[in-house]
N, C-alpha and C positions, 0 to 999 in steps of 0.2 A: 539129271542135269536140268532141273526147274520144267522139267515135262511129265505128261503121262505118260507112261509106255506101254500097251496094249498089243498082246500077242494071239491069233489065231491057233485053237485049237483042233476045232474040228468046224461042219457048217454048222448054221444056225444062230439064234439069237440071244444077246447078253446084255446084262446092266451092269457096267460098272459106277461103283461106288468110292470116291474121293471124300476123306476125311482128315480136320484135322486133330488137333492135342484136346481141344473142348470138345468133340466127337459132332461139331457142325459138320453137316455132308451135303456135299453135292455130286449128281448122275450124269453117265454116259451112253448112249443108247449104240449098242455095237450088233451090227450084221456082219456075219460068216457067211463065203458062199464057197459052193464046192471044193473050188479049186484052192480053198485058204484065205480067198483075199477079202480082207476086211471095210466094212463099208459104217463109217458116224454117222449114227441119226443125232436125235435132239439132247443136247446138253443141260441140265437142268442144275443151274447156279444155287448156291447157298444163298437164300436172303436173310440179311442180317436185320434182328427186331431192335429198334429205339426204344433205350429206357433211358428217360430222364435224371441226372443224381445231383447230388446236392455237397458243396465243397464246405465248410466251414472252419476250414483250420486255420485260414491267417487270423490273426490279435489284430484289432484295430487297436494300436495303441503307438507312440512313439517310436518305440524300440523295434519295430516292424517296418510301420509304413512314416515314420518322421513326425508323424501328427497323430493327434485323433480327429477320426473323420465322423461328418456329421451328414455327409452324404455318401452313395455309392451308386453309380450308373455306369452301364456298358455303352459302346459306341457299334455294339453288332447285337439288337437281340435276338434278331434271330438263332447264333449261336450260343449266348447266354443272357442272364441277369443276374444283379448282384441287388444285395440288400444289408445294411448296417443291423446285428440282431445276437444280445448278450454279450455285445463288446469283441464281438467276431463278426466280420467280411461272409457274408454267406452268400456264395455264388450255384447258380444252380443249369444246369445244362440244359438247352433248349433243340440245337441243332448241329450237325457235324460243322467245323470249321472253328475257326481261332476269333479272338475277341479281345478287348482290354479291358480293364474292369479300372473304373477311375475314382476315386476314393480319395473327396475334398470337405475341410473345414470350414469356418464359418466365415473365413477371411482370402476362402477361395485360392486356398494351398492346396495341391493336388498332389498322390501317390498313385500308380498307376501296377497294375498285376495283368501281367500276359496268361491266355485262358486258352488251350488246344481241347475243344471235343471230338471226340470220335466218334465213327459211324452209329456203335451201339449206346450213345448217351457218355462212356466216362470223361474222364476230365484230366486234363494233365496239366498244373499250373505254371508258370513259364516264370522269367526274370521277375521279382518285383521291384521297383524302381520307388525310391523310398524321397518322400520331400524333405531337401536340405535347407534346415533353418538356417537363416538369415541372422547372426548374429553382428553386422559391420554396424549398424546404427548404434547398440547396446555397447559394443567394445570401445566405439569413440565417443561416449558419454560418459562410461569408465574412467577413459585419459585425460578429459575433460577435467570430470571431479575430481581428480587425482591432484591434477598439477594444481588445481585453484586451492585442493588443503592443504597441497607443499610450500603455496610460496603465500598463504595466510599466518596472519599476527591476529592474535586475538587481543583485544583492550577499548579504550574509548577515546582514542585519537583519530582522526580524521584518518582514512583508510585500514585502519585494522577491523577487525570482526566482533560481534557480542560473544563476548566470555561465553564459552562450553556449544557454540556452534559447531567448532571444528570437529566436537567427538560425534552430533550428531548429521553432521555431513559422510564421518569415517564409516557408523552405520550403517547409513544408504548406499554407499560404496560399496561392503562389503556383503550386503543382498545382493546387490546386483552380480557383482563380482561369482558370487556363487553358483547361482543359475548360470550365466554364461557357461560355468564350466558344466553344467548338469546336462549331461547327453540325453538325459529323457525329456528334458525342456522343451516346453512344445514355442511353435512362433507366437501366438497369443501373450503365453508366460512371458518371451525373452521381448516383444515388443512392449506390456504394461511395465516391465522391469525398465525397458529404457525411459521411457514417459516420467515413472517415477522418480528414478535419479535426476533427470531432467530437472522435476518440479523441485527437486530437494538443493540441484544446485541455483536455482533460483531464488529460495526460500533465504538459502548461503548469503547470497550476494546482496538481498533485501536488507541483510541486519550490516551490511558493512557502513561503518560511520562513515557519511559523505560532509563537507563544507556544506555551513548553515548559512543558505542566501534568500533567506526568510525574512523578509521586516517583521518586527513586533506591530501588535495594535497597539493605541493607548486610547483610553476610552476613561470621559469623567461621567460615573456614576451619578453624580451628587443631582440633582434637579435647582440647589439652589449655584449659581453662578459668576453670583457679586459676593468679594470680600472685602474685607476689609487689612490696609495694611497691617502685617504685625501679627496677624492670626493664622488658623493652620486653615489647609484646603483639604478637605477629607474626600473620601469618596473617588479616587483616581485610582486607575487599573494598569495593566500590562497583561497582553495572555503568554508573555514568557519573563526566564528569571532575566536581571540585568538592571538598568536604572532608568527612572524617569524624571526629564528636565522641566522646568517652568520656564518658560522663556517668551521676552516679549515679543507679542504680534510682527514687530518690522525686523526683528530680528533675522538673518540671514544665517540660514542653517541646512550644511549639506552633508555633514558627515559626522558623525561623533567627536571628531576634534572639535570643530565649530561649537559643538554645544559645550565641550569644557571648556574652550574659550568665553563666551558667556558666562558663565560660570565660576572663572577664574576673575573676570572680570568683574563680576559683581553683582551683573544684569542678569543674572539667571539662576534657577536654583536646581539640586539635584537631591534626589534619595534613590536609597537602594531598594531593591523589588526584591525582595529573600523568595515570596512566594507568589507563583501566578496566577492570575484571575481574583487576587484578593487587594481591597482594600489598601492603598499605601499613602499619608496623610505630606502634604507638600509644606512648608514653611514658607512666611511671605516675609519675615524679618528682613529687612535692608533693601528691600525693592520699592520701585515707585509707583504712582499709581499710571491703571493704564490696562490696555487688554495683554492677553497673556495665552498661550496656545500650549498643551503637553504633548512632549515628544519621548517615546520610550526606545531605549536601545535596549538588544538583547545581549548575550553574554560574547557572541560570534562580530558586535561590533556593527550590526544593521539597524539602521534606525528606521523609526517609524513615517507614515505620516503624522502632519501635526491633528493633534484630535479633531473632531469633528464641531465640537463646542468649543469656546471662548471662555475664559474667565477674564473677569474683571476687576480688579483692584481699587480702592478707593480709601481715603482718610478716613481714619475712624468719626471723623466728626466733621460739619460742614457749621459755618459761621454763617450765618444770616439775619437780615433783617436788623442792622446796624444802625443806632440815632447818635448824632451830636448835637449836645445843646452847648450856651454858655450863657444860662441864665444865672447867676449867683453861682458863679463857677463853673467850671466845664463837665459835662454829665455824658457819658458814653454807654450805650446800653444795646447789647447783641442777644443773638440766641443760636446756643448753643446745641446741636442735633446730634446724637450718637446713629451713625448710619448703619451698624451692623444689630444682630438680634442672639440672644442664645449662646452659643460659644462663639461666633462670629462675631466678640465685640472686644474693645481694650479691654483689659484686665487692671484694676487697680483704679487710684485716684487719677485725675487731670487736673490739670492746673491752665486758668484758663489768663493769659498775662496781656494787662493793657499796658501800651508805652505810648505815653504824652510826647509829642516830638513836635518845636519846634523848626519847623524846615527840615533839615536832614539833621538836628543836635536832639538828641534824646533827655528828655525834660524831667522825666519821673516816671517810675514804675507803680499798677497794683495789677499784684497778682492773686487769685481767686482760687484754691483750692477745692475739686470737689468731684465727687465720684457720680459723672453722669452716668445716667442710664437709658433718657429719652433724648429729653427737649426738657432744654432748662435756659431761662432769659436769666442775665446776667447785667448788672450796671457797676461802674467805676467811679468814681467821682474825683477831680482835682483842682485844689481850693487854688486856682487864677485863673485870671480873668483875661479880655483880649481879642484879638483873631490871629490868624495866622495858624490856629495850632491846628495839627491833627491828631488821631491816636490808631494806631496799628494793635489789632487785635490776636494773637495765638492762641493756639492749643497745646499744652506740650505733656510731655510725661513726669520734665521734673524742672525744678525753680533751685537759683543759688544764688539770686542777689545779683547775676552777672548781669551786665548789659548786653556781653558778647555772647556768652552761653546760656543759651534759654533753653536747653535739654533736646528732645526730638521732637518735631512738629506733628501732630496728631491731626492736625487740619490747614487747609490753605489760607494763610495769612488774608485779613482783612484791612481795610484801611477807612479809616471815617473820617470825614472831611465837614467843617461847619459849611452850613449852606445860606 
């Protein structure tokens, strides 16, 4: 009944001997005396020898302890240690008593293994408590990408998506999607998975066509700045597609209407910009002279500021330097300037028309045909005599005998006066 039982024989002295299944022993030192009755001396205990052992069977891996671990430390070493070694937990016994063996990655996930040694060194490993990934961030980045490719239009209208984004959003979806489900997935893996789809619904949302509230630049190239009416203006920009306006200086301009107003009006001119950043050549036909500012809209209907430079407009030709005489008849004699150079100049003949006027009655016409190029002096002659007269000098493009229609004026009307 969990005792020794010890029985007198006869007198005298006896060792008894207590052993167990391993044949460890331990002694009893027994006196007999005459009469039978039995007297304990010294008991001598079994001492049990420490031998040290060494565990290696848990996997450092997932399917064990929920991670792979990049550490391993005890919180008792006196009763053990542990060491990460071949992709196995290798724990090794130090001292009787119990220990945890704690086993963390590199993002300081921890798994934890209960450790009982016993008196003679073995080892008996206890619950191991394994680290539960964290999969809530990863699953609601999932539902995320999900809903934004369900209720996505792909095309090129203001809130739909660029063509063939939706398959590569469905990709990243379905990575991810996958690992979530992958029970050996470690947190490292299912946290770069969520980062990713993250970056991928970003990427998504990046190419969605938004309203263009962008002004255009308009920028004139050209160095030279004075035209002349009637010629082209080369050298003007836009850095988007859409149209650029010519419009004068005072003109009031706040929206794209405004400029087809001008435009429609007469005062302003427009061309189309097929291509951006390139060269687009303006017309000055039917405008007056005067400063002039380019304004470019874009296809979205934003208009620019007005360029940074000025153009300026002017008659192809300036009259100057005008005499009347009426010595042996009346002599009229100007000079005629072509103010532009190169392609910046009229094309074709001039016709440069004197009219003899009596007061405000027009007396006589000559008209001078002649394809200026510089500076050309010019005189008229009309055989009467008198005072009172004047003569009013033109430029024009073309001549019919009219009085009323003397074609288009190529320069600003002169007027010579006897003195």
């Amino acid at each position: 009944a969990g005792h020794i039982e010890i029985t007198s024989v006869g007198a005298g002295t006896a060792t008894i001997t207590v052993s167990d299944v391993s044949n460890h022993a331990a002694t009893i030192a027994v006196t007999v005396a005459a009469d039978g009755s039995i007297t304990l001396g010294t008991i001598t205990k079994y001492q049990v020898t420490f031998t040290a052992a060494t565990n290696s069977s848990t996997a450092n891996d997932v399917a064990t302890l929920g991670l792979v671990g990049t550490t391993a430390t005890s919180d008792a070493a006196t009763v053990a240690t542990a060491a990460i070694n071949a992709g196995h937990i290798e724990i090794t016994s130090v001292g009787a008593g119990t220990a945890t063996i704690k086993v963390s990655d590199a993002s300081s996930h921890a798994a934890t293994i209960a450790v009982t040694v016993a008196a003679d060194g073995s080892m008996t490993l206890g619950t191991i408590t394994k680290y539960q990934v964290d999969i809530t961030t990863l699953v609601a980045t999932i539902s995320t990408a999900q809903s934004k490719f369900d209720a996505a239009t792909e095309g090129t209208e203001v809130g739909q998506y660029a063509v063939g984004s939706k398959a590569t959003l469905q990709t990243a979806i379905d990575v991810a999607t996958a690992l979530k489900n992958d029970a050996n997935a470690t947190q490292t893996q299912v946290d770069v998975a969520a980062t990713t789809l993250s970056d991928a619904v970003a990427a998504f949302e990046a190419g969605k066509v938004s309203a263009d509230t962008t002004a255009p630049i308009a920028t004139i190239m050209n160095t030279v700045t004075t035209f002349v009416v009637g010629t082209t203006i080369t050298g003007v920009q836009s850095n988007e597609l859409g149209s650029l306006y010519l419009v004068p200086i005072a003109g009031t301009v706040t929206t794209k209407a405004s400029l087809d107003a001008l435009f429609t009006a007469g005062t302003a001119k427009r061309e189309t910009v097929s291509t951006a950043n390139t060269d687009t050549n303006l017309t000055t036909t039917g405008l007056t002279t005067g400063e002039y500012k380019v304004y470019a809209v874009d296809a979205a209907g934003n208009v620019s500021s007005p360029s940074s430079a000025t153009i300026t407009l002017v008659q192809p030709f300036t009259i100057s330097g005008g005499t009347l005489s009426n010595v042996g008849g009346i002599k009229a004699t100007v000079t005629v300037t072509a103010n532009g150079t190169g392609t910046n100049v009229h094309v074709g003949n001039e016709v440069v028309i004197f009219q003899l006027m009596n007061g405000t009655v027009p007396v006589s016409i000559v008209a001078l045909e002649k394809d200026i190029q510089s500076s050309e002096s010019l005189t008229a002659y009309f055989n009467v005599t008198g005072t009172g007269y004047t003569v009013k000098v033109f430029v024009v493009d073309i001549f019919n005998n009219s009085f009323t229609n003397v074609g288009n004026n190529l320069a600003d009307a002169a007027t010579l006066q006897l003195k």
